[in-house]
C-alpha positions as CSV (number, residue, x, y, z in Angstrom):
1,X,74.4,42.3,-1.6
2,X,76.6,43.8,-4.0
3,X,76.5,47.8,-5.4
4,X,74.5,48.9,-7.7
5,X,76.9,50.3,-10.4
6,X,75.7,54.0,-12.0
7,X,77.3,55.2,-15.1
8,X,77.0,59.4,-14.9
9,X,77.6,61.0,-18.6
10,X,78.4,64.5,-18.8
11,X,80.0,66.6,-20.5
12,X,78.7,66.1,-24.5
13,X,78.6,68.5,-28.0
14,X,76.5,71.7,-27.1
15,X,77.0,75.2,-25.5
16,X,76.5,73.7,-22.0
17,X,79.0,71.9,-21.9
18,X,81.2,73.4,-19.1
19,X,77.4,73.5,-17.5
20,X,76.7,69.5,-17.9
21,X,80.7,69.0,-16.1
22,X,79.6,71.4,-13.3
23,X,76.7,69.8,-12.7
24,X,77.8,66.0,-13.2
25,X,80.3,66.9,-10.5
26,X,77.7,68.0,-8.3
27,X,75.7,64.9,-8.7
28,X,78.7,62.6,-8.5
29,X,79.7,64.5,-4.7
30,X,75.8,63.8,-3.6
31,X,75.7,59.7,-4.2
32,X,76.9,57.9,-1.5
33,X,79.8,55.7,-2.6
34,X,79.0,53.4,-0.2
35,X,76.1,52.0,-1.5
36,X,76.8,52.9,-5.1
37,X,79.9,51.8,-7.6
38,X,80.5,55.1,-10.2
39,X,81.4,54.9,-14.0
40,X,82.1,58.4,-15.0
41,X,82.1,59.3,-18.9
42,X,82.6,62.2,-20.3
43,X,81.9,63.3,-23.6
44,X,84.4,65.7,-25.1
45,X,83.0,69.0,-27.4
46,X,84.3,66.3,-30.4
47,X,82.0,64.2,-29.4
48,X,84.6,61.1,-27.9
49,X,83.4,59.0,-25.2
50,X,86.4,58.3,-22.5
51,X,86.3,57.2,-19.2
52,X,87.0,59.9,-16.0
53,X,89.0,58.5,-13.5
54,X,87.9,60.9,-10.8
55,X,85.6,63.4,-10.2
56,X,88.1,66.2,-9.2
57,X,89.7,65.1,-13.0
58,X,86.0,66.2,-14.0
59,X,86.4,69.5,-12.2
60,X,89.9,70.3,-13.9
61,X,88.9,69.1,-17.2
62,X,91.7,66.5,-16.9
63,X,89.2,64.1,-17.7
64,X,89.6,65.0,-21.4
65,X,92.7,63.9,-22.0
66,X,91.3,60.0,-20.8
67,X,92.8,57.3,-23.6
68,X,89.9,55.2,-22.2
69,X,87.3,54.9,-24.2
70,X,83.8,54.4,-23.7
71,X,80.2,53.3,-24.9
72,X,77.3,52.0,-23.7
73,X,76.1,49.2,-25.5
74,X,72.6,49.3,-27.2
75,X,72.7,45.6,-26.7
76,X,69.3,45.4,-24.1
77,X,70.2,42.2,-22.4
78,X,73.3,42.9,-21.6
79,X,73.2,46.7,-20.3
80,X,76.6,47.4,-20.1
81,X,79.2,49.8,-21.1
82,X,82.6,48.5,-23.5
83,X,85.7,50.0,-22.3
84,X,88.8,50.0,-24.6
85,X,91.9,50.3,-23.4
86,X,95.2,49.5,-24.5
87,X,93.5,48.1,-27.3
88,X,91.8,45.5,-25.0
89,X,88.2,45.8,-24.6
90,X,85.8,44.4,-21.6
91,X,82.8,44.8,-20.5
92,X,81.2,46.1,-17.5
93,X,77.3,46.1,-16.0
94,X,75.8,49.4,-15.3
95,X,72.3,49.3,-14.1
96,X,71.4,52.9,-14.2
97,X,72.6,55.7,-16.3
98,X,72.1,59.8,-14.8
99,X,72.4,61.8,-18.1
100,X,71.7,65.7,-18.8
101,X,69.9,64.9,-21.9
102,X,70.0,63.1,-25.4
103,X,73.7,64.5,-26.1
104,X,74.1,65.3,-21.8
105,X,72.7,68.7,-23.0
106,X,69.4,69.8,-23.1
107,X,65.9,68.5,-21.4
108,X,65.8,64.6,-20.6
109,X,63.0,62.1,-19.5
110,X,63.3,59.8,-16.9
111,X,62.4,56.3,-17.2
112,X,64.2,53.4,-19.4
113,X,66.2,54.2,-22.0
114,X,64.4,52.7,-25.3
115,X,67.3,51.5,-26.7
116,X,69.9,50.3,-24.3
117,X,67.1,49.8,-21.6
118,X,69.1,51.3,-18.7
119,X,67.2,53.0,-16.3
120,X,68.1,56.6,-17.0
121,X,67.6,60.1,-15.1
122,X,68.4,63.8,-16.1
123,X,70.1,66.3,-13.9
124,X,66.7,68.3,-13.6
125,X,67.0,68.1,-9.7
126,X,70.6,69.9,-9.2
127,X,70.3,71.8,-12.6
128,X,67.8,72.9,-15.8
């Protein structure tokens, strides 16, 4: 059986931002990697989408400085996220998406996204 492949978006345009990196990274340490395959996109104070390699770059804000960038497609039968890089972009399946919010800031309901239909879940159980 292959891994189940969760995309964890932090970071995003709001005073908690530093809050929502904090407590992706504590999220991110709790899932076990074993049974799970991470996508980790952050969501710079501009408001870019990019691709964290690592959750220690998370930690040192490295993340940031990511040429990678990344959406999640609103496209419901495909539930995936695009990733550019080098100009070249692919896509890859995510099947559920752990978000602090509408911006990764602020309250969040769990459930199914209503646009891109990916199974989504706030933060409200390490932080808010």
């Amino acid at each position: 059986m292959s891994k189940k492949k969760i995309a964890v978006l932090f970071g995003g345009q709001s005073s908690e931002h530093v809050v929502s990196c904090v407590s992706a990274a504590n999220v991110i340490d709790q899932i076990n990697k074993e049974k799970y395959d991470l996508l980790l996109i952050g969501i710079t104070e501009e408001g870019h989408w990019v691709k964290a390699e690592s959750v220690e770059d998370i930690r040192s804000g490295a993340w940031r400085e990511s040429s990678v960038e990344v959406v999640i497609s609103p496209d419901a039968t495909k539930k995936c996220a695009l990733i550019t890089e080098n100009g070249v972009t692919r896509e890859e399946r995510i099947d559920v998406a752990f978000r602090r919010g509408r911006y990764c800031s602020g309250p969040v309901r769990a459930g199914k996204d209503p646009v891109c239909r990916l199974w989504c879940a706030g933060f409200r159980g390490i932080h808010g």
